[in-house]
PDB file with one MODEL, atoms N, CA, C and O in Angstrom:
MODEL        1
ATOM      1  N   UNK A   1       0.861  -1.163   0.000  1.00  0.00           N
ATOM      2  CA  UNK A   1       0.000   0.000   0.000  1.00  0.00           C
ATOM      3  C   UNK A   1       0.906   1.225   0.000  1.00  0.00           C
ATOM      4  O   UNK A   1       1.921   1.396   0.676  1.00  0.00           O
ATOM      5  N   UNK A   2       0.365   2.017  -0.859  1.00  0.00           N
ATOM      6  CA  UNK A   2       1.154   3.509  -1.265  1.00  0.00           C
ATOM      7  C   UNK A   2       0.397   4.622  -0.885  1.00  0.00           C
ATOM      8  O   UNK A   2      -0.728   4.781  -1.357  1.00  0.00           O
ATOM      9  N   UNK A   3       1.050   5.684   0.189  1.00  0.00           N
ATOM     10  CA  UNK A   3      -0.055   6.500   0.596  1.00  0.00           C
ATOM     11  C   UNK A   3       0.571   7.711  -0.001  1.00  0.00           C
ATOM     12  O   UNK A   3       1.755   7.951   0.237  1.00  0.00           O
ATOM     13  N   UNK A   4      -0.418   8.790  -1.054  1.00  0.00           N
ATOM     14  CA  UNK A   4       0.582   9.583  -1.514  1.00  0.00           C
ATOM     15  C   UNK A   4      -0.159  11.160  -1.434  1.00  0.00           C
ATOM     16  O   UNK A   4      -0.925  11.570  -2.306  1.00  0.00           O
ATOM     17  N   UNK A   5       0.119  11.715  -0.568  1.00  0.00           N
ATOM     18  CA  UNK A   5      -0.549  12.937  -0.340  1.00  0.00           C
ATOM     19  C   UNK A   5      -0.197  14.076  -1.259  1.00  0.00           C
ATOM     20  O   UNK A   5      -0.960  14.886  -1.786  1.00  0.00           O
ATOM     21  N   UNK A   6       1.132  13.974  -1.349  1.00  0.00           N
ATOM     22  CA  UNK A   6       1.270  14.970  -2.843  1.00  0.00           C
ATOM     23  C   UNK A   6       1.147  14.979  -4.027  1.00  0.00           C
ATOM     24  O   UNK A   6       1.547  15.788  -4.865  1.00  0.00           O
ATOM     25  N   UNK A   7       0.379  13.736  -4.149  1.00  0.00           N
ATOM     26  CA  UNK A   7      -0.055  13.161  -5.392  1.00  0.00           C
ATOM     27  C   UNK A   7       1.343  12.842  -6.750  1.00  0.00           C
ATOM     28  O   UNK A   7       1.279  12.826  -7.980  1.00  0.00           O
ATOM     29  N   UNK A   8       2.246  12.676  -5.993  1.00  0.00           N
ATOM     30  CA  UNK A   8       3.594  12.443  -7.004  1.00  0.00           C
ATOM     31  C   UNK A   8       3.195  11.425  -8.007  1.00  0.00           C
ATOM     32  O   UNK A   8       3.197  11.633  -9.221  1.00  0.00           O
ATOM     33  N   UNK A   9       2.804  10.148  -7.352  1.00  0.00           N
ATOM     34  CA  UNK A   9       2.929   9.370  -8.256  1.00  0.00           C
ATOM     35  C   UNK A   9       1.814   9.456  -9.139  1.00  0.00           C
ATOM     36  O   UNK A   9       1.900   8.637 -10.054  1.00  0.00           O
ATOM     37  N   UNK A  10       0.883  10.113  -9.171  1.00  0.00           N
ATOM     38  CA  UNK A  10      -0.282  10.295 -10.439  1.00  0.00           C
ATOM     39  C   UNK A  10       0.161  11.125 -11.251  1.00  0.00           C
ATOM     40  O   UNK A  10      -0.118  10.850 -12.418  1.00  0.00           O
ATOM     41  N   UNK A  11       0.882  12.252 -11.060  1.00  0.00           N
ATOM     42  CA  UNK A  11       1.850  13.043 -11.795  1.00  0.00           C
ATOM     43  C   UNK A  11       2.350  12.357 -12.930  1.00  0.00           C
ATOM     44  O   UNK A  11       2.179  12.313 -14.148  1.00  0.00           O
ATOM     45  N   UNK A  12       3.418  11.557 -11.546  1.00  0.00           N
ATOM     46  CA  UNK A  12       4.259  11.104 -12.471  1.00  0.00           C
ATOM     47  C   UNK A  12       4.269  10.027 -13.597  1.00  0.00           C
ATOM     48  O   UNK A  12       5.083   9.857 -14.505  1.00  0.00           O
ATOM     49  N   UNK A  13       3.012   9.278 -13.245  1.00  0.00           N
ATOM     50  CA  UNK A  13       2.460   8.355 -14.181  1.00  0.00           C
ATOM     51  C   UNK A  13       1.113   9.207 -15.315  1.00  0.00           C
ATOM     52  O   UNK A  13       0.194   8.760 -16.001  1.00  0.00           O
ATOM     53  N   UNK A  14       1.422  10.034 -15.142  1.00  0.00           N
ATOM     54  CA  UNK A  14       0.379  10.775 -15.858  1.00  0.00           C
ATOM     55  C   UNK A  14      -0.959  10.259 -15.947  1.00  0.00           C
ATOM     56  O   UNK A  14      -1.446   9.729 -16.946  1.00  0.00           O
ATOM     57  N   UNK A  15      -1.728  10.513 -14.439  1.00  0.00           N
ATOM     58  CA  UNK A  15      -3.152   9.442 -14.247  1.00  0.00           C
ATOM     59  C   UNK A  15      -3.695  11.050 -15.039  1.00  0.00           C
ATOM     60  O   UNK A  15      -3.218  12.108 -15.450  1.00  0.00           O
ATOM     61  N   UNK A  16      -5.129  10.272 -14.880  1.00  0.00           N
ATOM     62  CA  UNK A  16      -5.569  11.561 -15.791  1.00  0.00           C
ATOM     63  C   UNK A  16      -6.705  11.339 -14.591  1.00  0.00           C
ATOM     64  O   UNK A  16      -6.826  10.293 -13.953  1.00  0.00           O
ATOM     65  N   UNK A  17      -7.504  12.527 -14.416  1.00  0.00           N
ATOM     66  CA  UNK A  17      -8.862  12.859 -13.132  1.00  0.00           C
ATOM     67  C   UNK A  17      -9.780  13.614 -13.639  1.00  0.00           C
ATOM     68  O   UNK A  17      -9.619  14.762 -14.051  1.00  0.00           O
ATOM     69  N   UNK A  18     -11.021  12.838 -13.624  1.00  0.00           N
ATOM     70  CA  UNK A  18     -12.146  12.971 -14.260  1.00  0.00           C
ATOM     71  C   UNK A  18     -12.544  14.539 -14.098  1.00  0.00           C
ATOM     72  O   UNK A  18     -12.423  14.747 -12.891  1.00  0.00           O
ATOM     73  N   UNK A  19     -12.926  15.643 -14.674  1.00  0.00           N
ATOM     74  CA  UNK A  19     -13.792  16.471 -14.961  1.00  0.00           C
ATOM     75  C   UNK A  19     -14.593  16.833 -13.471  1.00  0.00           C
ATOM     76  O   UNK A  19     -15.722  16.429 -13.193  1.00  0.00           O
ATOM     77  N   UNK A  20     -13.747  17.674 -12.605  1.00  0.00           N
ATOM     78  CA  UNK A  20     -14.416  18.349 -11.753  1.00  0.00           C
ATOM     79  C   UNK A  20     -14.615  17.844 -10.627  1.00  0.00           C
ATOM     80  O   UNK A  20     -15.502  18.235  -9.868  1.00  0.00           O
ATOM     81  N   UNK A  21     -13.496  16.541 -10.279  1.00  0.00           N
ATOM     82  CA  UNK A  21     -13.190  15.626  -9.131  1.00  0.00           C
ATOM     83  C   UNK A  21     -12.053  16.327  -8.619  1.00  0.00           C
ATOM     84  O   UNK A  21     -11.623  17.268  -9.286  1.00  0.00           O
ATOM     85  N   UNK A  22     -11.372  15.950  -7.295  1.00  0.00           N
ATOM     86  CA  UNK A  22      -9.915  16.004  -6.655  1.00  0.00           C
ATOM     87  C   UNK A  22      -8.914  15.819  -7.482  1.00  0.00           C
ATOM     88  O   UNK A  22      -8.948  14.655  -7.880  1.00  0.00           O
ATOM     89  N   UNK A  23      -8.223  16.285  -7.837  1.00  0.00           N
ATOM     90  CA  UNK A  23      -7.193  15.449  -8.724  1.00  0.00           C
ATOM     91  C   UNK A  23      -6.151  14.675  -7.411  1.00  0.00           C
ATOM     92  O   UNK A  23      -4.925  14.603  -7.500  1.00  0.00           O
ATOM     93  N   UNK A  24      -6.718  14.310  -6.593  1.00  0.00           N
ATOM     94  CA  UNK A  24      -5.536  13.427  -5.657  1.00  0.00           C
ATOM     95  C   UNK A  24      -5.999  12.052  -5.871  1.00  0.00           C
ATOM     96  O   UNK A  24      -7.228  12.003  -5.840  1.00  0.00           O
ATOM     97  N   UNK A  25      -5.500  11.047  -6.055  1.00  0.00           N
ATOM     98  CA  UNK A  25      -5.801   9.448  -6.346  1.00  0.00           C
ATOM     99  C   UNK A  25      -4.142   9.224  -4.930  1.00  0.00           C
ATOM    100  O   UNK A  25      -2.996   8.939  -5.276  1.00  0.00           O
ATOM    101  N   UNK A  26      -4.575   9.453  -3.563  1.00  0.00           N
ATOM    102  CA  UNK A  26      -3.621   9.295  -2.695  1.00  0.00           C
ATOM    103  C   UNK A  26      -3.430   8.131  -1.901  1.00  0.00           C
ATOM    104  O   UNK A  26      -2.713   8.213  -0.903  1.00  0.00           O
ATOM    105  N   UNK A  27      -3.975   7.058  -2.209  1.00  0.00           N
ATOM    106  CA  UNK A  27      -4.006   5.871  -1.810  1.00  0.00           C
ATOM    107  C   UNK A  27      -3.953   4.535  -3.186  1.00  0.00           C
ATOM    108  O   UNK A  27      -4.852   4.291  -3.992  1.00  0.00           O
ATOM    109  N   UNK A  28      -2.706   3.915  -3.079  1.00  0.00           N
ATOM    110  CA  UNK A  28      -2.558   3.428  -4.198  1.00  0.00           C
ATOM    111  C   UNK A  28      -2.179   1.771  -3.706  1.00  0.00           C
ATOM    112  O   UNK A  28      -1.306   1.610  -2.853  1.00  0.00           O
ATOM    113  N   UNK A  29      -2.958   0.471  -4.358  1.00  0.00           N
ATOM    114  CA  UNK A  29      -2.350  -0.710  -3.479  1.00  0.00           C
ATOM    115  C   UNK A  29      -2.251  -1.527  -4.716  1.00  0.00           C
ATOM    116  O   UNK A  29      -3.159  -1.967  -5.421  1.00  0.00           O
ATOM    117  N   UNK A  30      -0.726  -1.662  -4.857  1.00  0.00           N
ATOM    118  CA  UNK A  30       0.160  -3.252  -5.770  1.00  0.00           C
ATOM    119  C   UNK A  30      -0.066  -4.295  -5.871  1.00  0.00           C
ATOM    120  O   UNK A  30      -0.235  -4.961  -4.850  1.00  0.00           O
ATOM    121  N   UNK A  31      -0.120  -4.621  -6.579  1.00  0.00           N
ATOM    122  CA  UNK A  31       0.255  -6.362  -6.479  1.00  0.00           C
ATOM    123  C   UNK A  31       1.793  -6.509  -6.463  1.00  0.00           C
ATOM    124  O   UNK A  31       2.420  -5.505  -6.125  1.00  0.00           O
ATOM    125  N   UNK A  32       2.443  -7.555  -6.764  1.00  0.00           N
ATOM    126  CA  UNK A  32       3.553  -8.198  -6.202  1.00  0.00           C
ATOM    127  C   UNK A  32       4.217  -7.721  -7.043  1.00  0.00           C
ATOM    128  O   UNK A  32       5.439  -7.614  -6.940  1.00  0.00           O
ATOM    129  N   UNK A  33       3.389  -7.255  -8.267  1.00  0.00           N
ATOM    130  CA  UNK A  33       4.673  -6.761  -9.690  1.00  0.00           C
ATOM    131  C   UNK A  33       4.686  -5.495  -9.911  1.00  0.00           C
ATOM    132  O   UNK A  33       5.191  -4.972 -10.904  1.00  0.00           O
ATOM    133  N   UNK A  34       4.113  -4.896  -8.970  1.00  0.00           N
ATOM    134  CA  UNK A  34       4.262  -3.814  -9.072  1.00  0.00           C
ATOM    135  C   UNK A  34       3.180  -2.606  -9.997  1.00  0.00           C
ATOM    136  O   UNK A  34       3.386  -1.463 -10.406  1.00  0.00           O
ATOM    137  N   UNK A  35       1.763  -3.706 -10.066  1.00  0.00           N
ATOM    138  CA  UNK A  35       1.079  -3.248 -10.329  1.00  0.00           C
ATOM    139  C   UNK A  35      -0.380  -2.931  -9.914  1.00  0.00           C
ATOM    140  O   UNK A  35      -1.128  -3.769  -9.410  1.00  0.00           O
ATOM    141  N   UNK A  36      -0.761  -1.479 -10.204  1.00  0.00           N
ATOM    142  CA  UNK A  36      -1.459  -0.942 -10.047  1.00  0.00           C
ATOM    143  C   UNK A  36      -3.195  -1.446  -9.788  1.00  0.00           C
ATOM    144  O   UNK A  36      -4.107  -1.525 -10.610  1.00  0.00           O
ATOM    145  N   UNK A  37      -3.185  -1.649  -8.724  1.00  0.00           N
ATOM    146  CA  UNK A  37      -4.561  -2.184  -8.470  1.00  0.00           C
ATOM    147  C   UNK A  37      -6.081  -1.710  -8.770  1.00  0.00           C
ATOM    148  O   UNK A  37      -7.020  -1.996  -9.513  1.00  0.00           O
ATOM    149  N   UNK A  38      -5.503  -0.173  -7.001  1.00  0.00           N
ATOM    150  CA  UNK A  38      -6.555   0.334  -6.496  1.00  0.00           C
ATOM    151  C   UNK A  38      -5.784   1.519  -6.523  1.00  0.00           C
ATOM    152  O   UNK A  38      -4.656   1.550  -6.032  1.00  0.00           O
ATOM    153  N   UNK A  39      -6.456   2.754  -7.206  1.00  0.00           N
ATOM    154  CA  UNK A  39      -6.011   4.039  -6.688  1.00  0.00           C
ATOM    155  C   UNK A  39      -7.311   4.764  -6.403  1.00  0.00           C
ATOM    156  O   UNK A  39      -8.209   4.972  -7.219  1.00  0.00           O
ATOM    157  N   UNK A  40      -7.284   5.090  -5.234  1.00  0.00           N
ATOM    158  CA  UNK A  40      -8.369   6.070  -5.129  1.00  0.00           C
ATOM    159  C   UNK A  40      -8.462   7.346  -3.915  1.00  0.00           C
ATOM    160  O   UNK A  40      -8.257   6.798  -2.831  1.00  0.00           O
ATOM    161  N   UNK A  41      -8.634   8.438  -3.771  1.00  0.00           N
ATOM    162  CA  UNK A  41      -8.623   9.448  -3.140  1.00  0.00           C
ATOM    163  C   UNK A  41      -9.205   8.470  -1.441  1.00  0.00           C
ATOM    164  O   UNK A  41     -10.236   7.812  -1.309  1.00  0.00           O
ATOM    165  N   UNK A  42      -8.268   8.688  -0.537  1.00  0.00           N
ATOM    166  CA  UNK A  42      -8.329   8.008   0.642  1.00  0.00           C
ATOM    167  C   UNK A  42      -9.560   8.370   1.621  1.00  0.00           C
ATOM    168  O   UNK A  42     -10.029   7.414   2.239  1.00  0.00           O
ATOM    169  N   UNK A  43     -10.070   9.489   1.809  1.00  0.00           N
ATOM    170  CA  UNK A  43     -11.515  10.122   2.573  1.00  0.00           C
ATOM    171  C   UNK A  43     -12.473   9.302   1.231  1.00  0.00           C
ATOM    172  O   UNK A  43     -13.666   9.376   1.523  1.00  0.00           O
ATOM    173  N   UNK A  44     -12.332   8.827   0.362  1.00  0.00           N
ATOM    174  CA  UNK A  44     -13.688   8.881  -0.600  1.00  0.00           C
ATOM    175  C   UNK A  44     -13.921   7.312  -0.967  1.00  0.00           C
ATOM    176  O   UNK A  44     -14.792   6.978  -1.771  1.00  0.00           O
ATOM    177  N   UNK A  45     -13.314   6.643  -0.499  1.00  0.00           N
ATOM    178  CA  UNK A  45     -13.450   5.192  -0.584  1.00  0.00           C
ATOM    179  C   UNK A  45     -13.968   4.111   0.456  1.00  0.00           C
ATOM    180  O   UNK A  45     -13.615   3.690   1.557  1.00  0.00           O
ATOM    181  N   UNK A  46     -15.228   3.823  -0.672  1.00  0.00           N
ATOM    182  CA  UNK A  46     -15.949   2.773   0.726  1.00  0.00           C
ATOM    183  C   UNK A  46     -15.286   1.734   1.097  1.00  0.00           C
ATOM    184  O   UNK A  46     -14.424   1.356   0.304  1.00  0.00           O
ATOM    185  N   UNK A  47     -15.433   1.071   2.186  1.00  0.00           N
ATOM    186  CA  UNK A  47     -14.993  -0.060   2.778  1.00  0.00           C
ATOM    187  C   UNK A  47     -15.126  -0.972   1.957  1.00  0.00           C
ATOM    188  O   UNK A  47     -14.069  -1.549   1.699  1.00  0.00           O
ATOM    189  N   UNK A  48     -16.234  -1.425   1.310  1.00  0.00           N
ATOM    190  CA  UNK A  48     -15.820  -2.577   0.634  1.00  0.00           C
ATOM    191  C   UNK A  48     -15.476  -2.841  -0.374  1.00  0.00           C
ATOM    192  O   UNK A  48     -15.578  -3.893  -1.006  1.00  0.00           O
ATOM    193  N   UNK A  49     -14.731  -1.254  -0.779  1.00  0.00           N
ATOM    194  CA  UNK A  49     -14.321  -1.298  -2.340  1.00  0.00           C
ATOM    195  C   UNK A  49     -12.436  -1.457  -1.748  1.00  0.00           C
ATOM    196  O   UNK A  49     -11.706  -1.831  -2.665  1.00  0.00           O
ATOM    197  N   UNK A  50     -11.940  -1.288  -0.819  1.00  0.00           N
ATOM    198  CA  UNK A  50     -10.993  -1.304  -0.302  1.00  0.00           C
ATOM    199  C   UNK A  50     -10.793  -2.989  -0.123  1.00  0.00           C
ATOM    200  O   UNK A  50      -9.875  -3.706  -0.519  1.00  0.00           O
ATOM    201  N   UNK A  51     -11.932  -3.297   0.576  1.00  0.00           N
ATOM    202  CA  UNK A  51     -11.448  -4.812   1.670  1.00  0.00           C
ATOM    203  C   UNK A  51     -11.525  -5.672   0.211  1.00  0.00           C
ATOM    204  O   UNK A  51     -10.696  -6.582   0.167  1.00  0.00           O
ATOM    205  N   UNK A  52     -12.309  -5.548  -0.891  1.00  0.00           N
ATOM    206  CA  UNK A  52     -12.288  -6.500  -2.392  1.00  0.00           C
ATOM    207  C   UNK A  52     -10.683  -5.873  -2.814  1.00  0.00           C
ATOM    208  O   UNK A  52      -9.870  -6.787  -2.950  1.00  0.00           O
ATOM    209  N   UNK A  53     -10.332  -5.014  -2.953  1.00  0.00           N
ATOM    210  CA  UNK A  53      -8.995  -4.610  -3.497  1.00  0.00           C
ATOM    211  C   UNK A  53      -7.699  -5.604  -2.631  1.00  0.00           C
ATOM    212  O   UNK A  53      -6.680  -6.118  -3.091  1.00  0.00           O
ATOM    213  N   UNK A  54      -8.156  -5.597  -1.469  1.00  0.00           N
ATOM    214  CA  UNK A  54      -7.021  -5.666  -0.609  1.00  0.00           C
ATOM    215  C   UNK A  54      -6.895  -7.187  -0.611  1.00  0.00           C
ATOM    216  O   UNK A  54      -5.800  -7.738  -0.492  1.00  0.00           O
ATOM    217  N   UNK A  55      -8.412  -8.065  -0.793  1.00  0.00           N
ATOM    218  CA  UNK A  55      -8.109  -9.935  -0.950  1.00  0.00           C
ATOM    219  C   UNK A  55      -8.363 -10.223  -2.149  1.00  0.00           C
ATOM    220  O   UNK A  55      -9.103 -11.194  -2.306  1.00  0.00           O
ATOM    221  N   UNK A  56      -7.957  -9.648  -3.141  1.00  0.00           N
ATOM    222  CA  UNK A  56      -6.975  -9.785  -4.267  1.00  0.00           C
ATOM    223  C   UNK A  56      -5.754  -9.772  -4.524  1.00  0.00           C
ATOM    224  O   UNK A  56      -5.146 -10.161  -5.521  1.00  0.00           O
ATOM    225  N   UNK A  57      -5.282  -9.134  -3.233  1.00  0.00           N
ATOM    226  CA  UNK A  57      -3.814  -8.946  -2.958  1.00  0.00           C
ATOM    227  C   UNK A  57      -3.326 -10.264  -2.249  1.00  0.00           C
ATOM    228  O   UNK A  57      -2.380 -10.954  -2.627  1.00  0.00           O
ATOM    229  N   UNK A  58      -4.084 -10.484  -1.219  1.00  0.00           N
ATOM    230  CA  UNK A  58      -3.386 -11.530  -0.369  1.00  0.00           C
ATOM    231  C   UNK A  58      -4.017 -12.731  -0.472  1.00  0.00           C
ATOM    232  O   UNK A  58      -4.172 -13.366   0.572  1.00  0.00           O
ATOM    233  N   UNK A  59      -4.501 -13.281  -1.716  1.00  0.00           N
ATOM    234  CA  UNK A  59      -4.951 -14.322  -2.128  1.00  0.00           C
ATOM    235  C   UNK A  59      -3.811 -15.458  -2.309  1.00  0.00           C
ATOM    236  O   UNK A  59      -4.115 -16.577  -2.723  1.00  0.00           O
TER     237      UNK A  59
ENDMDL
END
């Protein structure tokens, strides 16, 4: 899990943010290769869109 308050890494991956949303995507969780799961603004994400992200991970 990647917690990114300055939003570097959406920057730097050039995420793109929908039309009149946060542009922060500050919570970001990997898989083993280093890829991109779950990114989503950390206050705005329900629980069970988190806890399905997260036992995909540790399956």
């Amino acid at each position: 899990m990647l917690i990114d308050p300055e939003d570097i890494v959406a920057r730097k991956l050039g995420l793109q943010h929908p039309p009149g949303t946060c542009p922060l995507n500050n919570i970001f969780l990997l898989d083993r290769s280093g890829r991109v799961v779950l990114r989503h603004h950390l206050s705005a994400i329900k629980d069970d869109a988190f806890r399905q992200a997260w036992r995909t991970l540790v399956r």
